[in-house]
PATI-672949 format. One record per residue (C-alpha): residue number from 0; chain; x, y negated, z negated. Coordinates in steps of 0.5 Angstrom, whole numbers, plus 500, padded with zeros to 3 digits. Example, Ala and Ser with C-alpha at 12.3 -4.5 7.8 and 13.67 -1.06 7.14 Angstrom:
2
> 0 | A | 525 | 509 | 484
> 1 | A | 527 | 502 | 486
% end
This chain:
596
> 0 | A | 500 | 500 | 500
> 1 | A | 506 | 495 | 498
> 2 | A | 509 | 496 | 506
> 3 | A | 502 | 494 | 510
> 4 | A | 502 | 488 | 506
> 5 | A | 509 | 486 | 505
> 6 | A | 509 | 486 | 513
> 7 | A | 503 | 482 | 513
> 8 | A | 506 | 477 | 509
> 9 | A | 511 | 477 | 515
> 10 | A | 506 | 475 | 520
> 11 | A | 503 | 469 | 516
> 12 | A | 506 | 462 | 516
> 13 | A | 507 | 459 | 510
> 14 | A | 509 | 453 | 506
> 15 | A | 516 | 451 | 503
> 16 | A | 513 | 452 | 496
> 17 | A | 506 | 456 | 495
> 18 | A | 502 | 453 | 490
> 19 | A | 504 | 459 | 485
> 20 | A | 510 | 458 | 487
> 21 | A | 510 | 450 | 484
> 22 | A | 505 | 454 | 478
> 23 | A | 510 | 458 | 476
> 24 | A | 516 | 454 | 476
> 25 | A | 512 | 449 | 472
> 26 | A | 510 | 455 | 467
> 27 | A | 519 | 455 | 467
> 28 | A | 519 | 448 | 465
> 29 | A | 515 | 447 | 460
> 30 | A | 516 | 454 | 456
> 31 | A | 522 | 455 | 457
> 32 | A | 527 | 449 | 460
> 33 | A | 523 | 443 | 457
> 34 | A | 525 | 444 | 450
> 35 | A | 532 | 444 | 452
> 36 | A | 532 | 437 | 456
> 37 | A | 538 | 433 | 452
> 38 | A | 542 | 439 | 454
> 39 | A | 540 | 439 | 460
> 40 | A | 541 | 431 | 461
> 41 | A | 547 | 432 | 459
> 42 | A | 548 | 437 | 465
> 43 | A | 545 | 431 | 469
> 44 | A | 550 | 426 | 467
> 45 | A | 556 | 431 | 468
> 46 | A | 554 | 432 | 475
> 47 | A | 554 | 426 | 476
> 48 | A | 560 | 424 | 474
> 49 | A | 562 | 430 | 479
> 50 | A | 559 | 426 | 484
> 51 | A | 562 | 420 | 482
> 52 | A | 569 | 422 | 483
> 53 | A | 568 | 423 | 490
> 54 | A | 565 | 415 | 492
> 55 | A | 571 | 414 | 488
> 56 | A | 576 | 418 | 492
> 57 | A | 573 | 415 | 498
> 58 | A | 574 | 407 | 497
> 59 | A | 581 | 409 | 494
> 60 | A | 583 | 413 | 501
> 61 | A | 580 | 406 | 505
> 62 | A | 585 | 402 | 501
> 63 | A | 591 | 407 | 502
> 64 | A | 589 | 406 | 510
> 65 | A | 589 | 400 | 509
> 66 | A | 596 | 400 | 505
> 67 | A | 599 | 404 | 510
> 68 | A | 596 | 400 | 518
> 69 | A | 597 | 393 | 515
> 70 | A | 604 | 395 | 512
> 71 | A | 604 | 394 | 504
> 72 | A | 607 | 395 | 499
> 73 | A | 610 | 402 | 496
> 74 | A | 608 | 400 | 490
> 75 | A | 601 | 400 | 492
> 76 | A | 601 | 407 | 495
> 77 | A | 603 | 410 | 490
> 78 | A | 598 | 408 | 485
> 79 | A | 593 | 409 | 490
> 80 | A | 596 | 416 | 490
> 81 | A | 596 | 417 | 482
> 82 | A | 589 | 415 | 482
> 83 | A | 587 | 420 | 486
> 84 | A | 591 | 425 | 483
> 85 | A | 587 | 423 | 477
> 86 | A | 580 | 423 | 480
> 87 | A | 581 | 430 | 482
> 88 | A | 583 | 433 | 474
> 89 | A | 578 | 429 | 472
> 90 | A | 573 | 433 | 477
> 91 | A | 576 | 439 | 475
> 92 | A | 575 | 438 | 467
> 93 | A | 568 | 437 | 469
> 94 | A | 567 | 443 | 473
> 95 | A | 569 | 447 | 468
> 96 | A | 565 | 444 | 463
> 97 | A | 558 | 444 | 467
> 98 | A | 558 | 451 | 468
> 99 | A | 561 | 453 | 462
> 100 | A | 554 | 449 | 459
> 101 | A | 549 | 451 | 464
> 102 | A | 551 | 458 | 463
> 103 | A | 549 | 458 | 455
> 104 | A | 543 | 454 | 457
> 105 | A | 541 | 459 | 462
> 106 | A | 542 | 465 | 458
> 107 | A | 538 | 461 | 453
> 108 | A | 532 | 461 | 457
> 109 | A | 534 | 467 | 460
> 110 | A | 534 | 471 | 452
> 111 | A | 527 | 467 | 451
> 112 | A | 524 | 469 | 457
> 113 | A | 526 | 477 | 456
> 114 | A | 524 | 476 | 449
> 115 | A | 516 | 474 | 452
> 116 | A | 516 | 480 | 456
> 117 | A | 518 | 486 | 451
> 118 | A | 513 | 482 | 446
> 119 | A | 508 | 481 | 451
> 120 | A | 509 | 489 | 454
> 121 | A | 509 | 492 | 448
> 122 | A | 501 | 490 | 447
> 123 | A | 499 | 493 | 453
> 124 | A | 494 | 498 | 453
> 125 | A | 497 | 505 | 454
> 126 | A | 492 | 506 | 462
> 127 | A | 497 | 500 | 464
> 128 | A | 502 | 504 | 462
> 129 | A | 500 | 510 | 465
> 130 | A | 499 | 507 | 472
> 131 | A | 505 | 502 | 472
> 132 | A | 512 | 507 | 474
> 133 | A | 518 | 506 | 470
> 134 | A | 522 | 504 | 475
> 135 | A | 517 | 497 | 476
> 136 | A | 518 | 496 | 468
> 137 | A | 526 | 496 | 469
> 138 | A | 526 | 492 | 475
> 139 | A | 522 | 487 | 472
> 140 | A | 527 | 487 | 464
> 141 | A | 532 | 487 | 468
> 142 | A | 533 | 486 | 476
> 143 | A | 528 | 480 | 476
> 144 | A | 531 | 477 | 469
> 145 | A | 538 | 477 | 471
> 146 | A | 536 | 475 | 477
> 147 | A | 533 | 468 | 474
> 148 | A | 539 | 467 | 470
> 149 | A | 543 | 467 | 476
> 150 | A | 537 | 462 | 479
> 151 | A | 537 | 458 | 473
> 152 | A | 544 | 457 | 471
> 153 | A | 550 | 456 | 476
> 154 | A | 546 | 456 | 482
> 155 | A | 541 | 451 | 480
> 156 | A | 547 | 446 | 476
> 157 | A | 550 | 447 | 484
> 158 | A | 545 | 445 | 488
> 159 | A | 544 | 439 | 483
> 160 | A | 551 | 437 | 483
> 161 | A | 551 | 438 | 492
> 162 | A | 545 | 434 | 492
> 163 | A | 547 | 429 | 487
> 164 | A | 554 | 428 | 491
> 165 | A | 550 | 427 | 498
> 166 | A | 546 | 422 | 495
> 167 | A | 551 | 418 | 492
> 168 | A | 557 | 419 | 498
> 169 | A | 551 | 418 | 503
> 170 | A | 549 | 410 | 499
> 171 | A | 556 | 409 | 499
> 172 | A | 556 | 410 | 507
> 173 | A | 550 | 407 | 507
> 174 | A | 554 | 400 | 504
> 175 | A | 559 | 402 | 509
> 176 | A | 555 | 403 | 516
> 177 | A | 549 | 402 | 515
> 178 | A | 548 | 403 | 523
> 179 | A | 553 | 408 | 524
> 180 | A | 549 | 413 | 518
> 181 | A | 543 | 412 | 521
> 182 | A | 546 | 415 | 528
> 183 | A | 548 | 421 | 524
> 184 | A | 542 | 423 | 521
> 185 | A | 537 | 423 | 526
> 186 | A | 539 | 430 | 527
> 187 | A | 535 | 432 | 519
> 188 | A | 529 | 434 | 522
> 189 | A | 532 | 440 | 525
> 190 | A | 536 | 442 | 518
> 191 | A | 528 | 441 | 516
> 192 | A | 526 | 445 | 521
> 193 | A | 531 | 451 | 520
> 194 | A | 530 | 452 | 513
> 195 | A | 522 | 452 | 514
> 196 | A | 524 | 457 | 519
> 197 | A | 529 | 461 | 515
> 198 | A | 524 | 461 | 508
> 199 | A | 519 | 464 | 511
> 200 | A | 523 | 469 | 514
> 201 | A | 526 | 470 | 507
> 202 | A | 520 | 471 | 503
> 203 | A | 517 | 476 | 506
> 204 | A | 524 | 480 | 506
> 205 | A | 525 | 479 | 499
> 206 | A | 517 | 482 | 497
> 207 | A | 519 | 488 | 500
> 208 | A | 526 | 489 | 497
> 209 | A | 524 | 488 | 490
> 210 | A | 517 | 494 | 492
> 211 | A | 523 | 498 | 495
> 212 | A | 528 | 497 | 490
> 213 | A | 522 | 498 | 484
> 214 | A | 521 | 505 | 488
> 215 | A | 527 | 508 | 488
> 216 | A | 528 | 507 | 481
> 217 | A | 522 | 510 | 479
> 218 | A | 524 | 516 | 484
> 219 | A | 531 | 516 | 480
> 220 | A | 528 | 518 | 474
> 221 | A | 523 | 523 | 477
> 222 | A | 529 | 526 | 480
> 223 | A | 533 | 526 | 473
> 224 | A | 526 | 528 | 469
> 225 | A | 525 | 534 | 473
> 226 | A | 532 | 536 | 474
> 227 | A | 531 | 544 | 471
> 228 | A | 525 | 544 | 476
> 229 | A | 530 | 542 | 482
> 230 | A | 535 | 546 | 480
> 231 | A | 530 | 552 | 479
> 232 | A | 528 | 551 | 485
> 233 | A | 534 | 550 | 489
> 234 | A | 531 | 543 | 491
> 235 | A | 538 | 538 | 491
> 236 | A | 538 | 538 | 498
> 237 | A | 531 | 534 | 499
> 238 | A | 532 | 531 | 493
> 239 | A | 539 | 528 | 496
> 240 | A | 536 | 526 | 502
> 241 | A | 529 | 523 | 499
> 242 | A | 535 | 518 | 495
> 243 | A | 538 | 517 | 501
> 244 | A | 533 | 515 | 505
> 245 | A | 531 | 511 | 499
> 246 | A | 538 | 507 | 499
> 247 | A | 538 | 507 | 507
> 248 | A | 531 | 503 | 506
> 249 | A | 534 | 499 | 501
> 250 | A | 541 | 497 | 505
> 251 | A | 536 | 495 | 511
> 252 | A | 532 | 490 | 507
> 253 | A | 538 | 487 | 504
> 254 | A | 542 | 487 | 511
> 255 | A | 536 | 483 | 513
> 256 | A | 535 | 479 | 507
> 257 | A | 543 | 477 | 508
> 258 | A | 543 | 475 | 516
> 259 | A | 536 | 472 | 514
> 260 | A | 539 | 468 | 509
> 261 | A | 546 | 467 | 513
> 262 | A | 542 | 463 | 520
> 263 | A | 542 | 456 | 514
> 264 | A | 550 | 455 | 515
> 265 | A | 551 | 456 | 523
> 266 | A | 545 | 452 | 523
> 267 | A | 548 | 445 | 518
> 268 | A | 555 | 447 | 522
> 269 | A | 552 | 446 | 529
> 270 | A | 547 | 440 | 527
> 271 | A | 554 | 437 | 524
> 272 | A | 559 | 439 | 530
> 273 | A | 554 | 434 | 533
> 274 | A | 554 | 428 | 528
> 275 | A | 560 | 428 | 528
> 276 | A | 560 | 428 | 536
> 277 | A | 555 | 421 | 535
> 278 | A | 560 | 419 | 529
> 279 | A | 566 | 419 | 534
> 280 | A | 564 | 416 | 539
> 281 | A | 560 | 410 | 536
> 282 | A | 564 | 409 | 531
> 283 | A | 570 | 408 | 536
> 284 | A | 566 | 404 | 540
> 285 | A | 565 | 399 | 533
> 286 | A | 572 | 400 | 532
> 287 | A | 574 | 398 | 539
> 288 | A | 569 | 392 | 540
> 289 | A | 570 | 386 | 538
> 290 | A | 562 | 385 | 535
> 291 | A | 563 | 389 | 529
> 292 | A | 567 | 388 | 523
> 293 | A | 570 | 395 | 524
> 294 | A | 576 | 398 | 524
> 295 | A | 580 | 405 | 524
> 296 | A | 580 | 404 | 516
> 297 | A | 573 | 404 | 516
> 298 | A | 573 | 409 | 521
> 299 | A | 577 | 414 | 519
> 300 | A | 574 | 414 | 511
> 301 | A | 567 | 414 | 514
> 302 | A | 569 | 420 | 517
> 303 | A | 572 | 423 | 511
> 304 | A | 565 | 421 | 507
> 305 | A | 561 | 426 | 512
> 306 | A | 566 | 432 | 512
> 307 | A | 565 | 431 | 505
> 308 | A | 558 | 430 | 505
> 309 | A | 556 | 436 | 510
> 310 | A | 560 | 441 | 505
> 311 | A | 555 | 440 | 499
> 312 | A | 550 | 439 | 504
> 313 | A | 553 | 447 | 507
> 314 | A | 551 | 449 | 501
> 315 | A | 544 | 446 | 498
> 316 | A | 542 | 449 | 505
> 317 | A | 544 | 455 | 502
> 318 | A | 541 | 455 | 496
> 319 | A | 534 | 453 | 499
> 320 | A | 535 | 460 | 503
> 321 | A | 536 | 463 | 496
> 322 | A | 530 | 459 | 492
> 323 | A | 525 | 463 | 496
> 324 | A | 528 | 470 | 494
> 325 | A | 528 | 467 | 486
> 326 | A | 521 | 465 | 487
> 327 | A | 519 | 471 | 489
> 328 | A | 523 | 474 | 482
> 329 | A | 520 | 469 | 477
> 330 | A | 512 | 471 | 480
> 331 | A | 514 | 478 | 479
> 332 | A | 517 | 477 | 472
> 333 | A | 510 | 472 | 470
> 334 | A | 506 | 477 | 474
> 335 | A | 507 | 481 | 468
> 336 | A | 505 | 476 | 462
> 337 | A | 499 | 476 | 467
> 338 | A | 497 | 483 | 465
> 339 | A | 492 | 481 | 459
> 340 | A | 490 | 488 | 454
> 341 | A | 483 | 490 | 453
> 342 | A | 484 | 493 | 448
> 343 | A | 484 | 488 | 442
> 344 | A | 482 | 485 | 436
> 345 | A | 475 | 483 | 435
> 346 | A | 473 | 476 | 432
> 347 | A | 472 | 477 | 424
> 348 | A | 476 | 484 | 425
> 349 | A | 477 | 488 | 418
> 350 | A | 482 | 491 | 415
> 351 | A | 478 | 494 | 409
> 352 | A | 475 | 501 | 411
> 353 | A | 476 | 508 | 408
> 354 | A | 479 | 512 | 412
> 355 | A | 478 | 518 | 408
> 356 | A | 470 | 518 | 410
> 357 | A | 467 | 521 | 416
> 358 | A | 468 | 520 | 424
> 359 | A | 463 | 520 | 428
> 360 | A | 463 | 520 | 435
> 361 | A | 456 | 517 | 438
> 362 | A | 454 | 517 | 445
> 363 | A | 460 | 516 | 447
> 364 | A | 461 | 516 | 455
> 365 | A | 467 | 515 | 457
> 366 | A | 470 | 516 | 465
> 367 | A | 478 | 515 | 468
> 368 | A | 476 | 514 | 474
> 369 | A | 468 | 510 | 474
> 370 | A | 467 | 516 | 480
> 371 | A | 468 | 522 | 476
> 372 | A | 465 | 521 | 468
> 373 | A | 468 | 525 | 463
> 374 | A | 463 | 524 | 458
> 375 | A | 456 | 523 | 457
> 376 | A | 453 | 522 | 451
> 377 | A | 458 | 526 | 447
> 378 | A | 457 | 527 | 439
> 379 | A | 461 | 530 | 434
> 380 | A | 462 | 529 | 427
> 381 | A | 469 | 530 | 424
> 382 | A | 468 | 530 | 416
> 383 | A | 472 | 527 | 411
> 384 | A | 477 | 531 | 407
> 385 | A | 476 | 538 | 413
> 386 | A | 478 | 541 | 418
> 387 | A | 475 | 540 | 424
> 388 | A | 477 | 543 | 431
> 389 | A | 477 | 542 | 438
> 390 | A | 479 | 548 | 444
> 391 | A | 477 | 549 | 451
> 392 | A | 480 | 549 | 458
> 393 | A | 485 | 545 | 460
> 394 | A | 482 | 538 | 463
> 395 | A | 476 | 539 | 459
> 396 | A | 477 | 533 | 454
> 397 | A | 480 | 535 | 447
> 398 | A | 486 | 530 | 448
> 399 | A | 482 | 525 | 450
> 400 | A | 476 | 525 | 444
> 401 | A | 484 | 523 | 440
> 402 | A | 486 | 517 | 444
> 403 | A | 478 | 514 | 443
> 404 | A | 478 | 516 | 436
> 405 | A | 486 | 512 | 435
> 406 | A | 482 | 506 | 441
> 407 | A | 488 | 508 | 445
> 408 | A | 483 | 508 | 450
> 409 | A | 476 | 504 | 450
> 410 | A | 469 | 508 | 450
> 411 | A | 465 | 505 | 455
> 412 | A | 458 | 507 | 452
> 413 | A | 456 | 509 | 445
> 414 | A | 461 | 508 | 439
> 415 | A | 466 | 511 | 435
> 416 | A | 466 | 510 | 427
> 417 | A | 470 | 511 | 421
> 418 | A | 466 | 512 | 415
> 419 | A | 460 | 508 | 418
> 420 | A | 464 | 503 | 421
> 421 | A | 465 | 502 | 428
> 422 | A | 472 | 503 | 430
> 423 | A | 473 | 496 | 434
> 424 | A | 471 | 492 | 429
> 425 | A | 477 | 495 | 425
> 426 | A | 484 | 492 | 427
> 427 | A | 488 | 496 | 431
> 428 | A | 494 | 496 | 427
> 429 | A | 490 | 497 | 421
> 430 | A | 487 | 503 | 424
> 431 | A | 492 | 507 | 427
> 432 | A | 496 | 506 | 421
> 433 | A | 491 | 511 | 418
> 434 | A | 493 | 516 | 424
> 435 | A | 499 | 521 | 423
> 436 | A | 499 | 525 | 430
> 437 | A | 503 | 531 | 431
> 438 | A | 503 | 532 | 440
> 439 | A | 504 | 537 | 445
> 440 | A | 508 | 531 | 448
> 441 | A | 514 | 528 | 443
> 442 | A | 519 | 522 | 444
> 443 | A | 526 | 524 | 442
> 444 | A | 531 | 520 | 441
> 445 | A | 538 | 520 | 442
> 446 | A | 539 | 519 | 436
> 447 | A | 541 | 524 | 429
> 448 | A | 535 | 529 | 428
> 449 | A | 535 | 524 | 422
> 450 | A | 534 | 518 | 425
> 451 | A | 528 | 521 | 429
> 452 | A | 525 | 523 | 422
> 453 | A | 526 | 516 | 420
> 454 | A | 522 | 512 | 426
> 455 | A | 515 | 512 | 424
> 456 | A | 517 | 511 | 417
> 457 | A | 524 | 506 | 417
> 458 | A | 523 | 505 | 410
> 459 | A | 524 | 511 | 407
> 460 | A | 528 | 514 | 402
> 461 | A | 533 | 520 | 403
> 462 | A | 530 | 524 | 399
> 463 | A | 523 | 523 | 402
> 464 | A | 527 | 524 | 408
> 465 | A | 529 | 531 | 407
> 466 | A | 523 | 532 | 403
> 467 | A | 519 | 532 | 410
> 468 | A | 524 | 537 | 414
> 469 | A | 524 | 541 | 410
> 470 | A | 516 | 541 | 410
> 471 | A | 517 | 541 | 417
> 472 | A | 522 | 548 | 417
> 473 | A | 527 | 542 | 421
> 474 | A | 532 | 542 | 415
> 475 | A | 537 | 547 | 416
> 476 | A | 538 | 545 | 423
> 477 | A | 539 | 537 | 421
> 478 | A | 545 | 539 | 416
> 479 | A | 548 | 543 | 421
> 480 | A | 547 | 537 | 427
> 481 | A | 549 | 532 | 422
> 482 | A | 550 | 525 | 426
> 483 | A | 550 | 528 | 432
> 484 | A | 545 | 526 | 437
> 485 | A | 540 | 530 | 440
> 486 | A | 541 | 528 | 448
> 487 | A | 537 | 524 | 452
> 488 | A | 529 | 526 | 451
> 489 | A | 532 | 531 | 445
> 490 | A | 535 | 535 | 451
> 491 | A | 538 | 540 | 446
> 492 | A | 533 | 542 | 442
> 493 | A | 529 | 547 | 444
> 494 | A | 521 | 546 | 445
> 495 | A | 519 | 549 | 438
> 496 | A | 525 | 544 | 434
> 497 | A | 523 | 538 | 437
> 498 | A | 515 | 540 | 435
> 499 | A | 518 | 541 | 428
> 500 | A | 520 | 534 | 428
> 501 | A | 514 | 531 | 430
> 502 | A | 511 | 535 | 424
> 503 | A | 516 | 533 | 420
> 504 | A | 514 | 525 | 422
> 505 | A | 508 | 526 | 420
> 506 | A | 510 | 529 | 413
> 507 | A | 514 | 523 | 413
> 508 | A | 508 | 518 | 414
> 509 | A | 504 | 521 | 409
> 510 | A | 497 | 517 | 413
> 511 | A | 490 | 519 | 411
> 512 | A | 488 | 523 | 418
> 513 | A | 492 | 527 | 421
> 514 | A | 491 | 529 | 429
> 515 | A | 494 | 536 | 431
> 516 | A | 495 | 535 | 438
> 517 | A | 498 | 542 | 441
> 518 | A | 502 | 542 | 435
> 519 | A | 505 | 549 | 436
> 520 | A | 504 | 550 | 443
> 521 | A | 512 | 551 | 443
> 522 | A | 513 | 555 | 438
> 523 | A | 514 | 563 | 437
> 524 | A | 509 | 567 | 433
> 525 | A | 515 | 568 | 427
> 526 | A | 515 | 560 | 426
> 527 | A | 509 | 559 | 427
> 528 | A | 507 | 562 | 421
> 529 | A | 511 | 558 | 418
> 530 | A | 510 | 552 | 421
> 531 | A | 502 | 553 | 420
> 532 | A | 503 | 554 | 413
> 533 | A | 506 | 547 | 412
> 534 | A | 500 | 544 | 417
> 535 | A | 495 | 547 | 411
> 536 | A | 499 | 543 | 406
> 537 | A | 499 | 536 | 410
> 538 | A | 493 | 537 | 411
> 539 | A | 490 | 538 | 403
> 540 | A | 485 | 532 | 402
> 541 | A | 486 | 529 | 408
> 542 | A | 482 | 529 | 414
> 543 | A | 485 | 534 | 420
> 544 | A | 483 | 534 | 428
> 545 | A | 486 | 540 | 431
> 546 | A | 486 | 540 | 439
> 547 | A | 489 | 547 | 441
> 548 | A | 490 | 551 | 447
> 549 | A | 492 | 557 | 442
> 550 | A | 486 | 559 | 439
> 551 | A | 490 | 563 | 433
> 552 | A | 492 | 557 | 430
> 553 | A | 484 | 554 | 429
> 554 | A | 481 | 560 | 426
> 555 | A | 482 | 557 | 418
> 556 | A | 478 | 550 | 421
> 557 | A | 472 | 549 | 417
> 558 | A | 468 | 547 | 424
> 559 | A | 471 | 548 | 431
> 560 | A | 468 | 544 | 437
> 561 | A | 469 | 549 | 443
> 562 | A | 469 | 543 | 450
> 563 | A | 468 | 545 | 457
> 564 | A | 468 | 538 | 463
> 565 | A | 467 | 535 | 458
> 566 | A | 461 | 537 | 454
> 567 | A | 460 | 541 | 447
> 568 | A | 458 | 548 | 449
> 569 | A | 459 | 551 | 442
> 570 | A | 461 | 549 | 436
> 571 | A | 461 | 552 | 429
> 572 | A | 466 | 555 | 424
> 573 | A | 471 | 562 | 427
> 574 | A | 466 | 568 | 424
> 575 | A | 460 | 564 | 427
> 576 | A | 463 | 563 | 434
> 577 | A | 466 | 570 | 433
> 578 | A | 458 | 573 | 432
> 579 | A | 456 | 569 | 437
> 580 | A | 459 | 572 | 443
> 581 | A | 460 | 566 | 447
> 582 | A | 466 | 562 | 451
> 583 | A | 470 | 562 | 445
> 584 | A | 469 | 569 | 442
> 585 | A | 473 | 572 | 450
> 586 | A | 478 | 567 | 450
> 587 | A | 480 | 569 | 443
> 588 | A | 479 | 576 | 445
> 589 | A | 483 | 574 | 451
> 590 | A | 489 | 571 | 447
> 591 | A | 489 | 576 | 442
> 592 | A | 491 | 582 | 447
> 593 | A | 495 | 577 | 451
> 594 | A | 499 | 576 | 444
> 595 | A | 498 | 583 | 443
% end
């Protein structure tokens, strides 16, 4: 879908700045640069002073002319040339400093803009992140934010100096010749030209680089996430031309976006080759006719002016052609802060509910995709204190009934409630931290088994610590790790120990209302035992949901909920679905010869 559109892009004219070009770099000003305006008139003045240095340099060239045709004094030469000397290390004390301080001031705004993000990300609701790949969310954090501290900093503070230089060399001309610098600039509707030309062209080539470069992180990461299966199936030959072809795609655009980029500078050459034609050829006829007060002193600095004028003009047309890609990123990085949660805190939300009381869920409907519902007036009712099961067919809505309850996702008909209170008039953080959630899908960290432990509870003492892996059966092996770290994604550990890591976590957390979600799916019959007997400990006195596909570890709930697309086919406690005869009397069956 990014292709088609990008390619369109390309086909429609567009303006030097787009109105959300000119409304996102008013966002930049006020949000993030204009708290730092003194700083930055600072950067102004110096600037200035740069451009200063090079009127200067001019006047004393002239007076050097004029010392060398009209025959003066040694002396004097010398001290012209002494003062141009000392001209150019001012100039060069100046460059220093003026990057020196647009770099801080741009890694300043850069950090505050990094921060928005990061904050703003993390309240997204979990479908955002469900939809969006991780290789859009690091070219955002990362490509697009160091993009704009580059725009922001050195290239910005450049273009300033390049325009204040051509501003200031060009009054001095102006003084100088009046008539002559007006010859040499009839050429500048051809530069403007050029650069509408050229940033049409570039806009349109950067929306598709930054598309393209967003997938060939996201197939990076799949190609890393799924390497046993890669290496199982013996696909590294396709994985290997799939990211070929990606970085191929990748290399065209940036060749494309470089040679798009490129057609500024041969073009300002050309026009001043021409200037410089009129320039000669006027400014001689001015030196050589009596009618003007113009000698080859006024001539040749005149001259000198333009080669000084035309290099920092060089140079602000490329920046141009550079400004249409920066204004692609900064709409990419504000894109983000654009994305608005709808899962928030409601006006006069509470804290105060008991979360011990029960959770009903009451005509829920609920659907992923508004074509196909999941759920349809769903009831059920999780008592305070017991244990409550939900098992069925894959797809059949046990996870899901878990995410509504924790408001990771939102009912879209009826309510779910904690002991009589609707849940969306709880906040959000106040509700989820009554939950502890033991999933089939477990984020390990790169870090010690330990530090794992401690995530969902930094403040924990050591002895709380050690207290929940050994609950967790995850002690021994934490002794024996040590600090050692577990791999990205807890690479080397086996499925079952990452499983008692979870559990441990929730020992840790201690939360009224446990969620089991597949919480010993990975584990062999031996541990599971084990670990079983540590659930039924966590669970004293606090409400426990269970969502399993392993009937065996439901059999001591005080009521199971047996779900089929969507709907409750069954539901009572194990010996009266047994007496039943139904769905989950065969799949217990099943299972129990499948185990053996």
């Amino acid at each position: 879908m990014k292709l088609p559109f990008a390619r369109r892009t390309a086909r429609t004219r567009q303006a030097l700045f787009r109105p959300v070009d000119r409304e996102n770099l008013r966002w930049l000003w006020t949000r993030y640069l204009r708290t730092r305006a003194p700083w930055l008139l600072l950067v102004l003045l110096l600037i200035a002073g740069q451009g200063l240095v090079y009127q200067q340099f001019l006047s004393l060239t002239e007076n050097g002319l004029r010392v060398i045709f009209e025959e003066g004094a040694v002396t004097q030469l010398a001290r012209v040339c002494v003062l141009v000397f000392v001209l150019f290390v001012l100039r060069g004390v100046l460059s220093y400093v003026t990057p020196r301080l647009t770099a801080w001031l741009a890694a300043n705004a850069v950090l505050a803009i990094r921060k928005d993000l990061i904050a703003h990300l993390l309240t997204l609701d979990l479908s955002w992140f469900e939809r969006t790949t991780t290789g859009e969310i690091i070219l955002r954090l990362v490509n697009q934010a160091e993009g704009m501290a580059r725009f922001i900093g050195q290239s910005t503070a450049n273009a300033v100096r390049d325009a204040v230089t051509i501003v200031i060399v060009s009054g001095y001309l102006i003084w100088k010749a009046p008539v002559l610098f007006t010859v040499a600039i009839v050429v500048i509707p051809v530069i403007v030209l050029v650069m509408q030309f050229v940033s049409h062209r570039i806009k349109a080539i950067q929306t598709r680089a930054q598309a393209a470069l967003g997938d060939y992180m996201t197939d990076i990461e799949e190609m890393s996430n799924g390497m046993r299966t890669v290496k199982i199936a013996g696909q590294e030959d396709r994985e290997r031309d799939r990211l070929f072809a990606a970085s191929t795609g990748i290399r065209d655009l940036a060749v494309r976006l470089q040679a798009t980029q490129a057609l500024a500078m041969p073009s300002i050459d050309m026009v001043s080759a021409f200037v410089f034609v009129l320039v000669i050829g006027g400014g001689g006829y001015m030196v050589i006719s009596p009618e003007y007060a113009f000698d080859a002193a006024d001539l040749i600095t005149f001259l000198l002016g333009l080669v000084i004028l035309f290099d920092p003009l060089r140079l602000l047309a490329g920046y141009f052609a550079q400004l249409q890609s920066s204004m692609i990123l900064l709409d990419g990085l504000r894109s983000l802060l654009r994305e608005t949660p709808t899962i928030a805190d409601r006006p006069g939300a509470t804290d105060r509910f008991d979360p011990a009381g029960d959770i009903r869920l009451e005509g829920v409907g609920f659907a992923y995709d508004p074509e196909h519902s999941l759920f349809d007036d769903l009831d059920m009712v999780m008592p305070g204190g017991r244990t409550t099961a939900i098992v069925g067919a894959t797809g059949s809505g046990k996870t899901t009934v878990l995410s509504l309850m924790t408001r990771l996702y939102e009912t879209q008909a009826g309510r779910v409630t904690i002991d009589g209170i609707d849940i969306r008039d709880i906040r959000v953080r106040a509700l989820r931290d009554a939950f502890s959630v033991v999933a089939q899908d477990i984020v390990i960290f790169n870090a010690s088994i330990w530090e794992n432990i401690r995530y969902v509870r930094p403040d924990a003492t050591d002895a709380e610590i050690r207290a929940a892996a050994e609950a967790a059966e995850i002690a021994e092996l934490m002794d024996r790790r040590g600090d050692a770290p577990l791999g990205p994604k807890g690479s080397q550990l086996s499925g079952g120990q990452k499983q008692r890591i979870a559990i441990a976590r929730a020992f840790l957390r201690q939360a009224p209302i446990v969620l089991l979600d597949e919480a010993t799916s990975a584990l062999d019959q031996r541990t599971e035992e084990k670990v079983q007997t540590a659930l039924r400990r966590l669970g004293q006195g606090r409400t426990t949901i269970m969502v399993a596909h392993r009937l065996s570890s439901v059999v001591g709930a005080d009521h199971i909920y047996v779900m089929d697309a969507g709907r409750i086919i069954e539901e009572g406690p194990h010996e009266a679905l047994m007496a039943a005869e139904g769905l989950y009397a065969a799949m217990f069956r099943s299972q129990k010869q499948s185990y053996g």
